[in-house]
N, C-alpha and C positions, 0 to 999 in steps of 0.2 A: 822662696818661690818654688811650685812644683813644677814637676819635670813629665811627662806625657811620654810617658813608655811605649815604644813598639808595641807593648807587649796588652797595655793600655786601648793601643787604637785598632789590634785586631780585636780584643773583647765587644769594643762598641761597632765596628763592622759586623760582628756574630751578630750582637743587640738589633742592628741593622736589616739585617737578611732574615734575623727570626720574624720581627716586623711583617716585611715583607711576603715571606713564604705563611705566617698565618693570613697577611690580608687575600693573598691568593687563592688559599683555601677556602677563603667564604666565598668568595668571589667566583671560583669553580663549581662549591654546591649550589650558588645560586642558578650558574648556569646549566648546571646538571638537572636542576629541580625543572627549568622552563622547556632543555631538548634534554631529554635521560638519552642512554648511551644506545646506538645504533639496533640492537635485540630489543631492547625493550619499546624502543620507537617503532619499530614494525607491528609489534604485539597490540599499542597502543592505539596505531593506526587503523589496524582491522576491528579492534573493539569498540572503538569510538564513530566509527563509519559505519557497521552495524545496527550501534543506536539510534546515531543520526536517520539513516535510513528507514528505521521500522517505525521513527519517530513522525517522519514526514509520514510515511505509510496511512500510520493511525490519525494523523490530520487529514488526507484525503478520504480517508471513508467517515471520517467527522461530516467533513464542511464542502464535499465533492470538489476540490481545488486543493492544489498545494499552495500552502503558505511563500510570501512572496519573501521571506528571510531565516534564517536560523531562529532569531527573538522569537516571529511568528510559528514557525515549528514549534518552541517550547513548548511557549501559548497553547496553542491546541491539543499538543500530546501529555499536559502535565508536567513539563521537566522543570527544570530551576532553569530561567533564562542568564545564569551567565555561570552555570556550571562547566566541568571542566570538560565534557563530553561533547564541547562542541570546539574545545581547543585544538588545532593541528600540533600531532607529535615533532611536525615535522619541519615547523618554526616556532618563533620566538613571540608565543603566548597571543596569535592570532588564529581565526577565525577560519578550519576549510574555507576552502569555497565554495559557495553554493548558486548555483541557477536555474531558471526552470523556464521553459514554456509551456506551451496547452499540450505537448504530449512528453514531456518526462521531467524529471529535475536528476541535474549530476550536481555529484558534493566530491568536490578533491582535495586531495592533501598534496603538500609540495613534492613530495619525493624527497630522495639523499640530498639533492643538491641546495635543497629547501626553497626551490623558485618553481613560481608557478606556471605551467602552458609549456613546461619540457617533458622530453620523454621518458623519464623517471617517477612522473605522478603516478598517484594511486586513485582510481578516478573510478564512482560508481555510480550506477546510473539507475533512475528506480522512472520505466514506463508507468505512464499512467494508465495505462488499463489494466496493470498488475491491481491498485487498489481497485479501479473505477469497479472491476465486475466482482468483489468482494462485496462493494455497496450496493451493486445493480440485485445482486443475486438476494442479498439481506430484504429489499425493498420488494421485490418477486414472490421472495418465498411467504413474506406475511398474510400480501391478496391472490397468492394462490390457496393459501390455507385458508381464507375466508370463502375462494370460489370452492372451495369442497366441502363445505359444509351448506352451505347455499342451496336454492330451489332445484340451480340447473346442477348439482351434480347427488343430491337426496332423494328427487321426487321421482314419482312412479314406483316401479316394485324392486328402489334398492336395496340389499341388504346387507349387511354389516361386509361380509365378505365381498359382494360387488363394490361395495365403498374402498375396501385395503384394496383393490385389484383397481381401480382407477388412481387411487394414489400413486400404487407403486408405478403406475405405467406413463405418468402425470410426469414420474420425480425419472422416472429412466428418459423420456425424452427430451428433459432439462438439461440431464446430465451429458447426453448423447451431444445436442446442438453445441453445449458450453464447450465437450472436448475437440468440438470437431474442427474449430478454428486451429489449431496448434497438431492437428495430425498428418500424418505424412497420406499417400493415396491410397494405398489396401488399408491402413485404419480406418479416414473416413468413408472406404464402402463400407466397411461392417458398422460402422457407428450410422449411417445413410438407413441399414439393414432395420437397425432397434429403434430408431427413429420411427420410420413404418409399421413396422410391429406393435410399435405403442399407440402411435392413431390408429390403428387397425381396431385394437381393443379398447381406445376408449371409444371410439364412434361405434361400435360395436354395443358396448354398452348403453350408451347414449340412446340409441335404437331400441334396443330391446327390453329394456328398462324403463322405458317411457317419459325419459328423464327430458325435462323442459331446454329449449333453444336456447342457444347464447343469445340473449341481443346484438344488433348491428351495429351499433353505437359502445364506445367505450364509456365516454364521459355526456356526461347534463342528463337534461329527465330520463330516466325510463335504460341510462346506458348502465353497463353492466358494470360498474365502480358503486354507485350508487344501489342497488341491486342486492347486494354482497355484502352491504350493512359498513359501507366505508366512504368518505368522502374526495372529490375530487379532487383533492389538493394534494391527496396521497399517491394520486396516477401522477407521478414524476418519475425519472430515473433520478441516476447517479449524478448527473450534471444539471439537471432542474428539467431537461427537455420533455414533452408530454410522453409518455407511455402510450403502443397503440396495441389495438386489440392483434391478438392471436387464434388462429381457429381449431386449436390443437390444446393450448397451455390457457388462453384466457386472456393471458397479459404478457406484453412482451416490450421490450426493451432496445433501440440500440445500439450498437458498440460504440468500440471507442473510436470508431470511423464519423460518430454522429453519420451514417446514412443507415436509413432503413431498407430493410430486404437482402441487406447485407451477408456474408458466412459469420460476422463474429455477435450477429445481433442475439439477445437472451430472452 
């Protein structure tokens, strides 16, 4: 009969504990693999929030709405809907969170503590009128390039250079109205200033030029959508709402207020 050595039963406690400390090992990369270690989880967080972000972004100027999920983000932006870039670093292989109503969507990550709706989130918020006047302006810019080629801004004795000097004065008080929402009080005078300047010289021209009236009507027979060699269905904005005429640019837009006559309207 054998005899089971001291010497015997600390080998098989080694045998024991190598066991062990290998099954740990996996067991830690695994967990490594799902939260990486606290640098790299910050790093992780801003990149992937980022994407997310730019991702809804480019679905709002798609489909003028934000998608009501991450899956529908994908969807829309092109992504792989169950890639890793919509993983939170900052738990255990779930999903930011994401919410939205009619004027913004926030996508958060858990924070350190890895729990959500404490004060450690990382929490970013993408307003809708950031995409909305991206798309408003896209949609703007097309029938206003058709209103300048058109009767009412060719006819009479324009000429090539009257045509650049209505453009450019067309695209300065675009530019004027769109900054004017977001500027502080001595900016909007001077931006109030170019505004005027620019009707100035397009009525200006418009007069002297012999260039034909705007119609009063935007849209159906005879309104200036139709007119400009474009169909009614393209007098929409950004949100589907109709487009109403402008006495200055043609076409306008507006905001994200949906009221008209408004400072952010385009």
């Amino acid at each position: 009969m054998s005899r089971t050595t001291a010497s015997d039963r600390g080998f098989a406690l080694l045998g024991v504990l190598a066991i062990v400390a290998a099954g740990s090992l996996v067991l830690l990369a695994a967990v490594q693999r799902l939260v990486p270690p606290q640098a790299e989880r910050s790093r992780l967080v801003d990149d992937r929030l980022s994407l997310s972000t730019e991702a809804a972004e480019i679905a709002y100027r798609r489909n003028g709405a934000f998608p009501t999920s991450l899956t529908n983000v994908a969807n829309a932006a092109g992504l792989d809907a169950t890639g890793t870039w919509r993983l939170d670093p900052n738990g255990f292989a779930v999903d930011f969170s994401y919410s939205r109503n009619n004027t913004r969507v926030q996508l958060r990550s858990r924070g350190r503590d890895r729990r959500l709706n404490t004060a450690d989130d990382v929490v970013e918020t993408i307003p809708a009128e950031r995409p909305l006047r991206t798309r408003q302006r896209g949609r703007l810019r097309l029938l206003r390039a058709l209103l300048l080629v058109s009767p009412y801004r060719t006819s009479g004795t324009m000429t090539a250079s009257d045509r650049t000097a209505m453009h450019d004065a067309m695209r300065d008080y675009a530019i004027a109205m769109r900054r004017w929402l977001g500027a502080d009080t001595a900016t909007r005078a001077l931006l109030t200033t170019t505004m005027q300047n620019a009707a100035t010289t397009i009525s200006g021209l418009v007069t002297s030029k012999g260039c034909t009236a705007l119609p009063t009507a935007l849209r159906g027979a005879g309104g200036l959508i139709t007119a400009i060699g474009s169909t009614d269905a393209t007098a929409v904005d950004g949100r589907g709402a109709v487009l109403v005429r402008h006495t200055v640019l043609g076409i306008a837009a507006a905001g994200n207020d949906r009221t008209r006559g408004t400072d952010d309207d385009m």
